[in-house]
C-alpha positions as a printed NumPy array, in Angstrom:
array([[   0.   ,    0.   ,    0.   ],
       [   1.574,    3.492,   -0.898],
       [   1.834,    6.5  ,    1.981],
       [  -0.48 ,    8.818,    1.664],
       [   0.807,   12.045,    0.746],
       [  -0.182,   15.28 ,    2.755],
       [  -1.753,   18.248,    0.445],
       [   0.38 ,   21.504,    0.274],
       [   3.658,   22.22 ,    2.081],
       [   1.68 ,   23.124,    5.251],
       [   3.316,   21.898,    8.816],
       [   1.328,   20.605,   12.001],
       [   0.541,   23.726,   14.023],
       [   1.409,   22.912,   17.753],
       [   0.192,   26.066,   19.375],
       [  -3.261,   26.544,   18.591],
       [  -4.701,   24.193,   21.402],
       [  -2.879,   26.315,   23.791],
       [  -4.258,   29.321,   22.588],
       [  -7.6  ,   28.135,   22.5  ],
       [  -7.266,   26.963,   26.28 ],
       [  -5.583,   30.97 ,   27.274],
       [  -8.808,   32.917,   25.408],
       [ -10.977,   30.302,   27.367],
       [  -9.208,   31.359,   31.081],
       [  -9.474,   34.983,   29.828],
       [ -12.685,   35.278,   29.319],
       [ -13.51 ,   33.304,   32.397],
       [ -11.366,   35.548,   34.112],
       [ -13.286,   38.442,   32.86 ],
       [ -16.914,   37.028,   33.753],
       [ -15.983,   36.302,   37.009],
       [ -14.706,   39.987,   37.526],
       [ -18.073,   41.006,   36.101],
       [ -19.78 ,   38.959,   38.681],
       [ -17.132,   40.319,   41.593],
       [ -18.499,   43.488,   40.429],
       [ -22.271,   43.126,   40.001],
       [ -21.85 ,   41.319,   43.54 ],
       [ -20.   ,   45.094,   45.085],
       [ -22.308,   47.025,   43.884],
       [ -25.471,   44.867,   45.636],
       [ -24.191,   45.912,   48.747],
       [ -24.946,   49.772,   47.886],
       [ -28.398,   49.256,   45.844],
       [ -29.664,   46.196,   47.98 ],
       [ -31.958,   48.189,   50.188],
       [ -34.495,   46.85 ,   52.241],
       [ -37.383,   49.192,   51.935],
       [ -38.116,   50.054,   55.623],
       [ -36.754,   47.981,   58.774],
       [ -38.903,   47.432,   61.759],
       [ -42.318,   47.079,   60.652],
       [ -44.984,   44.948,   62.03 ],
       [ -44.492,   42.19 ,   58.985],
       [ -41.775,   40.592,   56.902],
       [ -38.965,   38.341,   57.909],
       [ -36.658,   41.165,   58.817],
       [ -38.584,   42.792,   61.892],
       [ -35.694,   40.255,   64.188],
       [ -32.282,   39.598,   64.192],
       [ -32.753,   36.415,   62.165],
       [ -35.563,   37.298,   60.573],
       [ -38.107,   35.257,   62.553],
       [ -41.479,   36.455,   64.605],
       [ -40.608,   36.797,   68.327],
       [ -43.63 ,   36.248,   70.569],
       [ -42.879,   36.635,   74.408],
       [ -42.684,   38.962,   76.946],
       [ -38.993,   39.045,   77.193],
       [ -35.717,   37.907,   75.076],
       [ -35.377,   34.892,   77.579],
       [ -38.544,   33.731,   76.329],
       [ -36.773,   33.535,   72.859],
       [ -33.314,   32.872,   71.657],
       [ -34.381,   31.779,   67.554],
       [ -31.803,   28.956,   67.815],
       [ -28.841,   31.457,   68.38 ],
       [ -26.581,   31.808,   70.757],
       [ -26.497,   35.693,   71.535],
       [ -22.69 ,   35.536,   72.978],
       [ -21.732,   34.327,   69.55 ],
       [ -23.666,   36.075,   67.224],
       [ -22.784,   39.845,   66.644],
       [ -25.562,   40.999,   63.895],
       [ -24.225,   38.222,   61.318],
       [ -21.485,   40.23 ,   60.212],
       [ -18.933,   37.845,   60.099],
       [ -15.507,   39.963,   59.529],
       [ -17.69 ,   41.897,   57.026],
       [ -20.347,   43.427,   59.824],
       [ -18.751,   46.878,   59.64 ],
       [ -21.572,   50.248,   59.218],
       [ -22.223,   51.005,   55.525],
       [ -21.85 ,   54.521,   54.944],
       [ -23.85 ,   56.555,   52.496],
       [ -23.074,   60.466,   51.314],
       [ -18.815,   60.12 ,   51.549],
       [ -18.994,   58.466,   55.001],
       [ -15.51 ,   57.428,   54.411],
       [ -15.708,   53.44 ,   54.37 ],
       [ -16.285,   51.45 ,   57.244],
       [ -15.399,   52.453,   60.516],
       [ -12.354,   51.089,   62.135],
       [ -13.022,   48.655,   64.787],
       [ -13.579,   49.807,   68.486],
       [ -13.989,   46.773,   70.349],
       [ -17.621,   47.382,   71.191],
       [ -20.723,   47.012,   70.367],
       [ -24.807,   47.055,   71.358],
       [ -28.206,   46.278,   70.345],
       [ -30.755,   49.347,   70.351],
       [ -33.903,   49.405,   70.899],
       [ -36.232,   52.012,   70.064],
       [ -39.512,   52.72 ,   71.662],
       [ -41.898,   56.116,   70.811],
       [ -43.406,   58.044,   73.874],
       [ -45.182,   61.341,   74.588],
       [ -43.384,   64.23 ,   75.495],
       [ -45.768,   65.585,   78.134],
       [ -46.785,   62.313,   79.735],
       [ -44.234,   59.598,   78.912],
       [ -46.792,   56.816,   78.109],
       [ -46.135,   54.832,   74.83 ],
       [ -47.107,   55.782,   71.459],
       [ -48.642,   52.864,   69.966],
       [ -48.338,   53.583,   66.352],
       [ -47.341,   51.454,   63.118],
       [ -44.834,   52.148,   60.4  ],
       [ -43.243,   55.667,   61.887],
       [ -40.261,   55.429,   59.918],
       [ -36.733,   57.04 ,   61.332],
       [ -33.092,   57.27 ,   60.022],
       [ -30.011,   56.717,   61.812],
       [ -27.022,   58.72 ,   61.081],
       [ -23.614,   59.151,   62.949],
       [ -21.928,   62.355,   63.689],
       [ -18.624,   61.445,   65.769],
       [ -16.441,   59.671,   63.087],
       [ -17.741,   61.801,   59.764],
       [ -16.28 ,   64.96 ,   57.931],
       [ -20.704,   65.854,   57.038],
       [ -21.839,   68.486,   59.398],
       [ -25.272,   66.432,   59.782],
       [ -23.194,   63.265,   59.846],
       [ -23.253,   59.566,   57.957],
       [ -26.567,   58.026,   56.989],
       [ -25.508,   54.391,   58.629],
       [ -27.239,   51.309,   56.593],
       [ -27.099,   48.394,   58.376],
       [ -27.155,   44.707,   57.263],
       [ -28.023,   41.099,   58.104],
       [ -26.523,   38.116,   56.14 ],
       [ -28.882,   34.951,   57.227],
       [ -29.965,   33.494,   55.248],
       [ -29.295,   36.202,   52.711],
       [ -27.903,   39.919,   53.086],
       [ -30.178,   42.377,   53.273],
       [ -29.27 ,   46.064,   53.617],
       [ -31.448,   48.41 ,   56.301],
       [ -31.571,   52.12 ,   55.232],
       [ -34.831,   53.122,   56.992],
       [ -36.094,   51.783,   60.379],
       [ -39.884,   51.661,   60.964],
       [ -42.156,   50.833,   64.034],
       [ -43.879,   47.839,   64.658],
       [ -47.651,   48.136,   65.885],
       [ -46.813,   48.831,   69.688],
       [ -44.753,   51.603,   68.501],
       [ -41.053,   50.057,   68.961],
       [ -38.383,   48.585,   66.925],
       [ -34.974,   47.26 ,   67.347],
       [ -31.91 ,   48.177,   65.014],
       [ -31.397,   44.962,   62.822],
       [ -27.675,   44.452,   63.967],
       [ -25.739,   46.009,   66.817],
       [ -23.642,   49.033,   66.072],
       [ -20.175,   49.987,   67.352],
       [ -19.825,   52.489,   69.985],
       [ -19.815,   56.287,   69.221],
       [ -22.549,   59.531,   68.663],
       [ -25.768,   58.458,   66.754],
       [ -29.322,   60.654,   66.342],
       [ -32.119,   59.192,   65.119],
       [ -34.253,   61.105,   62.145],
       [ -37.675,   61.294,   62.568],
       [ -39.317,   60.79 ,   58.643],
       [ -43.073,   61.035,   59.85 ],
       [ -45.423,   61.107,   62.689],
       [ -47.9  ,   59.92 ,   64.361],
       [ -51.237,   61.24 ,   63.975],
       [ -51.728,   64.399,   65.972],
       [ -48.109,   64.514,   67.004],
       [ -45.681,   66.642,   65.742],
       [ -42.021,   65.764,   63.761],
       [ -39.741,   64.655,   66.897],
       [ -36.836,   66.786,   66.519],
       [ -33.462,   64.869,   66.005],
       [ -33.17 ,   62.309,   69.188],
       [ -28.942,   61.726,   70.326],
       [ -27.832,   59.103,   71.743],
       [ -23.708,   57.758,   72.757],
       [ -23.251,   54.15 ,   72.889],
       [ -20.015,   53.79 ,   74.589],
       [ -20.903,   50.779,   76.445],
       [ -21.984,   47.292,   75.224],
       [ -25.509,   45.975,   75.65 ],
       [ -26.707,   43.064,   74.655],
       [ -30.086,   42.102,   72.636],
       [ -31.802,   40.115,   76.084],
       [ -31.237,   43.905,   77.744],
       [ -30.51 ,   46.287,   74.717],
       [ -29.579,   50.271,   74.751],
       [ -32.934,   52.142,   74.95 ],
       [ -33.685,   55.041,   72.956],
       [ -37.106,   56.771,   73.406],
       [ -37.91 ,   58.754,   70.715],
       [ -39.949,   61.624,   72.495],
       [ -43.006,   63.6  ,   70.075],
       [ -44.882,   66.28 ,   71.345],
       [ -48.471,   66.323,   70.598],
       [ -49.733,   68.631,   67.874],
       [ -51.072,   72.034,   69.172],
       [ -52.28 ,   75.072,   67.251],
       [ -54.605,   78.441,   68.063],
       [ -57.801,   79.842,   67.238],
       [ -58.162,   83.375,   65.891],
       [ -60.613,   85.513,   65.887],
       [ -61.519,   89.268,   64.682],
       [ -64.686,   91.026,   65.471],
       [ -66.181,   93.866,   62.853],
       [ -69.198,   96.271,   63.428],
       [ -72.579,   94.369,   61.58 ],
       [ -73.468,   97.365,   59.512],
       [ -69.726,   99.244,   59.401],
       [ -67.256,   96.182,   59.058],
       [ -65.072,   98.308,   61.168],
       [ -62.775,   96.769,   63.72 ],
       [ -64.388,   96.219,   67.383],
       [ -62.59 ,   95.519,   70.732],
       [ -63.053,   94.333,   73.883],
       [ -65.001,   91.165,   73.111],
       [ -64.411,   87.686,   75.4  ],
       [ -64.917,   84.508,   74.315],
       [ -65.154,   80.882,   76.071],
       [ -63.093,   77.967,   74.128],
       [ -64.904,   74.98 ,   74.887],
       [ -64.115,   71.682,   74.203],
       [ -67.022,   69.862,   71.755],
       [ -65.845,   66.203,   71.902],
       [ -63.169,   64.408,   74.541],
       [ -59.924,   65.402,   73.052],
       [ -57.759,   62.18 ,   73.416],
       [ -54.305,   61.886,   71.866],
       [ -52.535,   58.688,   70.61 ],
       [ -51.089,   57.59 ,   73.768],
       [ -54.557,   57.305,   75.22 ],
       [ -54.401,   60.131,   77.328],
       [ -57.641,   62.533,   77.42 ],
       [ -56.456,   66.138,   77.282],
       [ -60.171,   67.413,   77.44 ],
       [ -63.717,   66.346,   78.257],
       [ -66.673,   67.168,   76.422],
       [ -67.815,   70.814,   77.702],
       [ -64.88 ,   71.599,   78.967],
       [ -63.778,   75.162,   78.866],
       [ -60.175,   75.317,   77.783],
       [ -59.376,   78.555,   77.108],
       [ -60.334,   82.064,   77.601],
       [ -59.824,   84.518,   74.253],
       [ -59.615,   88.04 ,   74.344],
       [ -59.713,   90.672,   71.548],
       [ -57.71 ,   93.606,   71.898],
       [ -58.853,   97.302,   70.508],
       [ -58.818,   96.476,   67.132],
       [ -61.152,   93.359,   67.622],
       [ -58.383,   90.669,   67.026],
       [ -57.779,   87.833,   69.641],
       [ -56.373,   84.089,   69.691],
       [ -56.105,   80.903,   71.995],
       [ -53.52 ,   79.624,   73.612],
       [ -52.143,   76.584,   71.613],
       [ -54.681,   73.674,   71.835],
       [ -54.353,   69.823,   70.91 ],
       [ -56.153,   69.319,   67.847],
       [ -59.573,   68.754,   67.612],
       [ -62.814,   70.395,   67.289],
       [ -64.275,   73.136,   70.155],
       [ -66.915,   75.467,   70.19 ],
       [ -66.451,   79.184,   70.793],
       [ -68.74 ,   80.844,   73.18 ],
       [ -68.724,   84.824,   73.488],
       [ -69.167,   85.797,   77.03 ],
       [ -68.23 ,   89.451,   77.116],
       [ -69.533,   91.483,   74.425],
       [ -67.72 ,   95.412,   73.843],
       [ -69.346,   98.305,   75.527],
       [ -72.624,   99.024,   73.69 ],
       [ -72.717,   95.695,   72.311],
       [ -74.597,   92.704,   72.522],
       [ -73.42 ,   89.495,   73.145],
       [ -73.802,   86.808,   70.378],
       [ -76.295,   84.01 ,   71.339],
       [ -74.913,   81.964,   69.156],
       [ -71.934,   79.733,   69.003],
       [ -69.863,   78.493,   66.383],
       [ -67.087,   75.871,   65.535],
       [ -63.515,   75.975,   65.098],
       [ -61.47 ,   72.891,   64.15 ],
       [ -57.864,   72.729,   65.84 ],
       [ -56.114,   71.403,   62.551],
       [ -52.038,   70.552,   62.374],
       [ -49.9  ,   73.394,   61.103],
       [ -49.103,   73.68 ,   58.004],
       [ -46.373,   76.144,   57.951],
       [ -49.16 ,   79.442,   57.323],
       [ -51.353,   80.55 ,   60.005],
       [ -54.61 ,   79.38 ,   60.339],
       [ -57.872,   80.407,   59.432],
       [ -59.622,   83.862,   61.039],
       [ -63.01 ,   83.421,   62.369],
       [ -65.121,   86.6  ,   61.702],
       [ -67.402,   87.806,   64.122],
       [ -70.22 ,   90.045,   63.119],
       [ -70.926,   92.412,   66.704],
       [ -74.192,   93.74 ,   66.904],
       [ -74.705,   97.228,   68.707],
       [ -77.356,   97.206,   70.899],
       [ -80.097,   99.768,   69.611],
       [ -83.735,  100.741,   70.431],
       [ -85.872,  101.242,   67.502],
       [ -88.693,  104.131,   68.205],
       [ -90.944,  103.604,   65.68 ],
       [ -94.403,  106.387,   65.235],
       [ -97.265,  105.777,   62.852],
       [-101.267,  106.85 ,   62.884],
       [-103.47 ,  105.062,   65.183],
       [-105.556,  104.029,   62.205],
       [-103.424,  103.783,   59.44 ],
       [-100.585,  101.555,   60.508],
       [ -98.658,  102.636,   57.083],
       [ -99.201,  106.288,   57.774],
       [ -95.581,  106.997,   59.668],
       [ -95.33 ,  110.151,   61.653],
       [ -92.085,  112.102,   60.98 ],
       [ -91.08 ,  114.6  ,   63.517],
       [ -92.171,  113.269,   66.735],
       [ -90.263,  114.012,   69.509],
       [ -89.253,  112.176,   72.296],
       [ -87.317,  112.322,   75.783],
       [ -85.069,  109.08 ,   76.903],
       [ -83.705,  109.563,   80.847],
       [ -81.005,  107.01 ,   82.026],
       [ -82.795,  105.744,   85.435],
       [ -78.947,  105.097,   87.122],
       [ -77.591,  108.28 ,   85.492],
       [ -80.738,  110.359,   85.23 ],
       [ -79.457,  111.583,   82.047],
       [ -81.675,  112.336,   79.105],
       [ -81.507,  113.108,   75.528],
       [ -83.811,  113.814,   72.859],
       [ -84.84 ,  111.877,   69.557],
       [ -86.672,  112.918,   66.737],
       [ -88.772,  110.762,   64.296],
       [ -87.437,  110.711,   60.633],
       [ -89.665,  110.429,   57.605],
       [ -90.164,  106.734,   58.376],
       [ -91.27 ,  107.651,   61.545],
       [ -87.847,  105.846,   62.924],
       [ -85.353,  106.882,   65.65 ],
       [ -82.721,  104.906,   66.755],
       [ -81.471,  105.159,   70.905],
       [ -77.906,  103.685,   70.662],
       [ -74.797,  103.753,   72.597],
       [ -76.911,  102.293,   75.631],
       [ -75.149,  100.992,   78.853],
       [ -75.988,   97.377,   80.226],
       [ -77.594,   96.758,   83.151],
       [ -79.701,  100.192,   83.396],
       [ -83.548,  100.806,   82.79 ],
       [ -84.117,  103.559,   80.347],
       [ -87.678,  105.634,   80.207],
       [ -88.923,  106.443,   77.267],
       [ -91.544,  109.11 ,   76.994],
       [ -93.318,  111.453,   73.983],
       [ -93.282,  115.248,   74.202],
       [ -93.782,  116.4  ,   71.083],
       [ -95.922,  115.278,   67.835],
       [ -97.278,  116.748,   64.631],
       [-100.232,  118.262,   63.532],
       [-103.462,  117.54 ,   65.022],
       [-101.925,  114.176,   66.009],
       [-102.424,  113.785,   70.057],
       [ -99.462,  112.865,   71.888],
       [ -98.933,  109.379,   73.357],
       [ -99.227,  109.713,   77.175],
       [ -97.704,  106.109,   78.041],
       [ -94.15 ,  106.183,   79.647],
       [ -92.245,  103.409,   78.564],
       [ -89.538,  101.615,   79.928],
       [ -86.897,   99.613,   78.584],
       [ -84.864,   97.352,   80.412],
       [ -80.825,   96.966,   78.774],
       [ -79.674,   93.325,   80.35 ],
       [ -76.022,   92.293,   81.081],
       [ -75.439,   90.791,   77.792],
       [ -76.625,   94.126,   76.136],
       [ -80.071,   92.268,   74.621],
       [ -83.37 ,   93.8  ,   75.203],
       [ -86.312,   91.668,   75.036],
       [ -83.931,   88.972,   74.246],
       [ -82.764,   90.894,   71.136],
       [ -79.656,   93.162,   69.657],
       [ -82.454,   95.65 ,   68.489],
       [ -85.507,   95.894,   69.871],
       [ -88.046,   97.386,   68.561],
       [ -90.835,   99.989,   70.369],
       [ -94.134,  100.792,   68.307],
       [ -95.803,  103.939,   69.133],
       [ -98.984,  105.354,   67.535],
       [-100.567,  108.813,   67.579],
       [-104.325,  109.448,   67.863],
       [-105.922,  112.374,   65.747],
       [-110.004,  112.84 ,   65.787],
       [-111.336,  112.844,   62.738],
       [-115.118,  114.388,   61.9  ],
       [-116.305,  113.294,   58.279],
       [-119.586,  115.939,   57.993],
       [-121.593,  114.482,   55.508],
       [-124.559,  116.508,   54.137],
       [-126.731,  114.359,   51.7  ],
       [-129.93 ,  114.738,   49.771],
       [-133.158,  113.507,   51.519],
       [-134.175,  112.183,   48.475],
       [-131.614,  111.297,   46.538],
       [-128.79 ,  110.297,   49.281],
       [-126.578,  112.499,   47.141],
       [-123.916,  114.977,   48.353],
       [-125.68 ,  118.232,   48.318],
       [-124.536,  121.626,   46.542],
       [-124.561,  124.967,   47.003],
       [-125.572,  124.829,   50.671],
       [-124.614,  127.308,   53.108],
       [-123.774,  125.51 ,   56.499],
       [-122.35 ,  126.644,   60.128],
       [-120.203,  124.382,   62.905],
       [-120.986,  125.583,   66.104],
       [-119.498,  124.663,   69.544],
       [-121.56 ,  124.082,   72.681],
       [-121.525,  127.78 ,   73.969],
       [-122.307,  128.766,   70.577],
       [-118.996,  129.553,   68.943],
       [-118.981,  129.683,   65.243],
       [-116.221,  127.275,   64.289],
       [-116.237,  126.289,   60.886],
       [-118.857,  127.759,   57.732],
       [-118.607,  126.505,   54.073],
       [-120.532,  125.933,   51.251],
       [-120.733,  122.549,   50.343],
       [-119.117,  121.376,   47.056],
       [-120.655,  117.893,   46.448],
       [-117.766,  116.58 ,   48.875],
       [-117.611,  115.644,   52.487],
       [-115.869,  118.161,   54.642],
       [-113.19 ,  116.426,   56.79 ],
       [-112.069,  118.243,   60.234],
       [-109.535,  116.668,   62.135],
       [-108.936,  119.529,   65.09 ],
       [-112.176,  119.458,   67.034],
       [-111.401,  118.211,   70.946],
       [-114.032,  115.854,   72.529],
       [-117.352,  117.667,   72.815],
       [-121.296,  118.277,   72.122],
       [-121.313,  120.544,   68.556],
       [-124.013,  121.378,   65.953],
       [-124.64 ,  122.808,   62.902],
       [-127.162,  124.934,   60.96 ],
       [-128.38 ,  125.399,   57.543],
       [-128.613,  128.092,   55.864],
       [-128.67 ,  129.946,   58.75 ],
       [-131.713,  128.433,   60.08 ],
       [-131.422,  128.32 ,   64.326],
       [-134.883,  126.488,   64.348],
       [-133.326,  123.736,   63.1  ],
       [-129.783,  122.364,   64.47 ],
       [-127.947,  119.038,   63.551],
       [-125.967,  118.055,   66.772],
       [-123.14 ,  115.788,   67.298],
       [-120.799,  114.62 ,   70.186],
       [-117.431,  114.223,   69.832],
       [-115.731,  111.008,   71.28 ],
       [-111.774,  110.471,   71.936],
       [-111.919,  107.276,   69.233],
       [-109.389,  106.818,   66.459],
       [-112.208,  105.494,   64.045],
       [-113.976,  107.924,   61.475],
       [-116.919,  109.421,   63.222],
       [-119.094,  110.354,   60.317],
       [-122.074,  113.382,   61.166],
       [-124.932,  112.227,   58.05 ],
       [-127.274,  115.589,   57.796],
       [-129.919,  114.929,   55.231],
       [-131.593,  117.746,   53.65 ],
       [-135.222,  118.143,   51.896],
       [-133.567,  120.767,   48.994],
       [-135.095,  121.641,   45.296],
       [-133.519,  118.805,   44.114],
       [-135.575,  116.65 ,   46.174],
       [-138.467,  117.98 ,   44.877],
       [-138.302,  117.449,   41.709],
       [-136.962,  114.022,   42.511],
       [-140.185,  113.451,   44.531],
       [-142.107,  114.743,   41.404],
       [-140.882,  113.074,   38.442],
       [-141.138,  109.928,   40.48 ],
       [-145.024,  110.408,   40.965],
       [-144.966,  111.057,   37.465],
       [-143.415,  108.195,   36.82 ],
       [-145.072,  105.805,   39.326],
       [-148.514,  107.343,   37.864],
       [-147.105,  106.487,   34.188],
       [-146.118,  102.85 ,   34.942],
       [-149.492,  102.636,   36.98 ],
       [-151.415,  104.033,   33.976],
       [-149.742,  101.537,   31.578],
       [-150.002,   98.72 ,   33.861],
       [-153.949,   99.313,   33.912],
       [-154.109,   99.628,   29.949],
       [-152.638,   96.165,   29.759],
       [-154.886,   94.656,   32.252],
       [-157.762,   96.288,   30.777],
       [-156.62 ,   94.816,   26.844],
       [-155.743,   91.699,   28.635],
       [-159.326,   91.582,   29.795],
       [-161.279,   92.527,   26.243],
       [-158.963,   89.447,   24.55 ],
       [-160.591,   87.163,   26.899],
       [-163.727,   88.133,   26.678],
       [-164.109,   88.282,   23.095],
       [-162.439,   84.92 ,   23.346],
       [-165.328,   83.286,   25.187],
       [-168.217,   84.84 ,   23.322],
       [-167.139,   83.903,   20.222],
       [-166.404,   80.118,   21.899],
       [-170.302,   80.081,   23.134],
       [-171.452,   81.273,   19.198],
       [-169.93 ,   77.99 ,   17.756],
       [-172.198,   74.948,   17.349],
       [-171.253,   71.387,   19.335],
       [-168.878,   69.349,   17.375],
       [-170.938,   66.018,   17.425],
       [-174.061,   67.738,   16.944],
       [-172.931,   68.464,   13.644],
       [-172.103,   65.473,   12.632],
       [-175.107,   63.957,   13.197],
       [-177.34 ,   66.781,   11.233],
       [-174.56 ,   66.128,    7.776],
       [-176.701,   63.936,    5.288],
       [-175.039,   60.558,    4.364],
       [-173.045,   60.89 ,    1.15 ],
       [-175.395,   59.767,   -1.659],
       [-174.397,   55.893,   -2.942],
       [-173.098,   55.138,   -6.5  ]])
């Protein structure tokens, strides 16, 4: 058999397989620096999203639930002398914001635990998910200092940037830190409870997780104030001196269970100051109800009550609560006896201060209105009239109105006081006998009782009106005629009195004449018709009494003749 020749002048290349093996290790060498890498850089993005909270595996140490009363009633299968936060000879503080690296080691280190309480009464703050940041200021070039993540490795690492409370309010740091200055940074608070300013704490001692270092993280309860500013009703102008109750309007009971206020009770006193402006004292937050009890000189206090809701700040003060002051005022009001919408202008009238014995005069405008203001509380003011208007008669009632501590008269801001004014009025009403028409063209004479000539006229076909005759016996003649007087009385009434005199004139005459005429015309024509009514039915029976029986002739008509 003949050797096989090999094609070409190539040679056998001995040093590819070993080049082939050095790009493998090279680029195994270069994934496993990737994965170094990727691996570095989980330690900084990692982040557990808060620590502490009520669920999840990494409330505890080793990420189990811990029921008991006490850490001898649990130990989660570790031994606490051996275990130091499961940091191996990696458990150093994570620093965020150029902390510098991890700390160097100082040979000691503690378990915290963190518990919230109330500022003014120390009892616990039982609250879920308040969230806090630890930071340390002693080893850290940051003037605030180093935001400190923490981490646990079993069964997995898991890096702690926030810390948040469980539902009684606590929490314990996942792993012990080393010795040195810490504050803890409050993120958000409880309801009604205000931002807990940074809380400090040294740990320069070692505590261990069955007895940890305590931090109380201490929040003062939410307060705020009420404002108010009182304005004139009709002016809007600034008024002082008002007072006003702040009274609670439900039990006012913060988080850790304690009741600030009852129901009812009165928690504050305000005060407005000469330009009508006043505020509380800072409250806890809830709703009250404001009560005035002192109302400004002249003024009346408000009967009514109103709301204010005690709200968190907000960083802008909060809202004003007008208040609308009413002065106290006396309404005189004057009209006619008789014609309620008839108002008296110009009536005068005399007010006298009973504690003072001051007076002062009002007048009556066109309305028949004038207003007594600037009145003092407590006093009794007399009101009487002293002058009127025309024939009006003046009111001879005193009246007395009574201003009461609250500045409220009859129970009201303004009260009002309705006075009327009497005038007589005499209607003379001459009419036709006949006719019971206004006469015309008569001559006629008012007369008093010892024969004074008042009032003559000649009448005009209307009434004559007199509304300035006093109470009295009067009468009148006619034409001059004494033989016959019309008398009258006079009475103190405000109704109409009306004097009817009916006169017999010309007029009545002929009245009285063309109704004979008449009567005798209708009285003529009603006989005519009775009288041709009565010569129809006569000629209607004659004629009836001329005419043959109907069967009688029949019988007497012959028989047709037969064919």
């Amino acid at each position: 058999m003949r050797p096989r020749k090999r094609r070409g002048d190539s040679r056998y290349n001995f040093w590819q397989p070993a080049t082939d093996m050095m790009s493998g290790l090279v680029f195994v060498l270069i994934l496993v620096i990737a994965l170094l890498g990727l691996y570095i850089l989980s330690d900084y993005t990692g982040y557990l999203e808060d620590y502490g909270a009520s669920s999840g595996a990494s409330s505890y140490p080793n990420g189990d639930e811990w029921e008991g009363d006490s850490w001898d009633d649990w130990d989660g299968g570790w031994n606490w002398d051996d275990w130091d936060g499961g940091g191996g000879d990696n458990d150093e503080e994570e620093i965020v914001a150029g902390g510098g690296g991890a700390y160097p080691d100082e040979g000691v280190k503690s378990a915290v635990y963190v518990e919230l309480v109330d500022a003014e009464t120390d009892r616990p703050i039982q609250e879920e998910n308040i969230r806090f940041e630890l930071y340390r200021t002693d080893i850290t070039h940051l003037q605030k200092g180093s935001l400190q993540i923490l981490n646990t490795y079993y069964p997995e690492k898991i890096s702690y940037r926030l810390y948040a409370t469980r539902e009684d309010g606590t929490f314990y740091l996942p792993e012990k830190i080393w010795q040195g200055n810490y504050y803890f940074h409050e993120l958000n608070a409880p309801e009604g409870y205000d931002l807990a300013t940074d809380t400090y704490f040294d740990v320069n001692e070692l505590f261990d997780w069955p007895e940890p270092y305590v931090v109380q993280i201490r929040l003062s309860p939410a307060k705020n104030i009420i404002r108010i500013q009182m304005n004139d009703a009709d002016t809007q102008l600034p008024v002082g001196g008002g007072t006003f109750w702040v009274i609670a309007a439900e039990n006012i009971i913060t988080m850790d269970g304690t009741v600030r206020y009852t129901t009812g009770q009165v928690v504050d006193t305000i005060y407005c100051d000469e330009e009508g402006y006043g505020e509380s004292d800072e409250l806890y937050l809830g709703a009250y109800t404001v009560q005035q009890v002192g109302a400004p000189e002249y003024y009346a206090s408000m009967t009514e009550t109103f709301t204010a809701e005690v709200e968190q700040r907000t960083g802008a003060l909060p809202e004003v609560h007008e208040v609308e002051a009413e002065k106290t005022q006396i309404v005189l009001h004057v009209a006619d006896e008789l014609y309620a919408d008839q108002n008296i202008g110009g009536a005068r009238f005399t007010v006298t201060n009973q504690r003072t014995g001051l007076t002062q005069q009002l007048t009556t405008d066109s309305a028949g209105n004038a207003v007594l203001t600037n009145l003092e509380k407590g006093v009794t003011y007399t009101i009487q009239q002293s002058q009127t208007v025309g024939d009006y008669r003046l009111d001879s009632d005193t009246y007395e109105m009574v201003v009461t501590a609250d500045g409220r008269v009859n129970g009201e801001s303004s009260a009002q006081l309705e006075i009327t004014n009497r005038v007589l009025r005499v209607v003379i009403h001459p009419v036709d006998a006949v006719l019971r028409t206004n006469t015309l063209d008569q001559q006629f004479a008012l007369y008093d009782s010892q024969d004074n000539m008042l009032e003559s006229w000649t009448s005009d076909g209307q009434d004559l009106v007199l509304t300035d005759l006093p109470e009295g016996d009067y009468y009148i003649l006619h034409n001059g005629d004494a033989e016959q007087r019309y008398t009258f009385r006079v009475t103190n009434t405000a109704s109409v009195q009306t004097w009817t005199i009916s006169l017999f004139t010309l007029r009545s005459v002929v009245a009285l004449v063309l109704a004979a005429l008449l009567t005798a015309g209708v009285i003529g024509l009603m006989v005519f018709l009775i009288r041709l009514a009565a010569r129809k039915h006569e000629e209607a029976r004659r004629k009836k009494q001329e005419e043959p029986p109907k069967e009688k002739q029949e019988k007497e008509t012959p028989p047709a003749p037969k064919h």
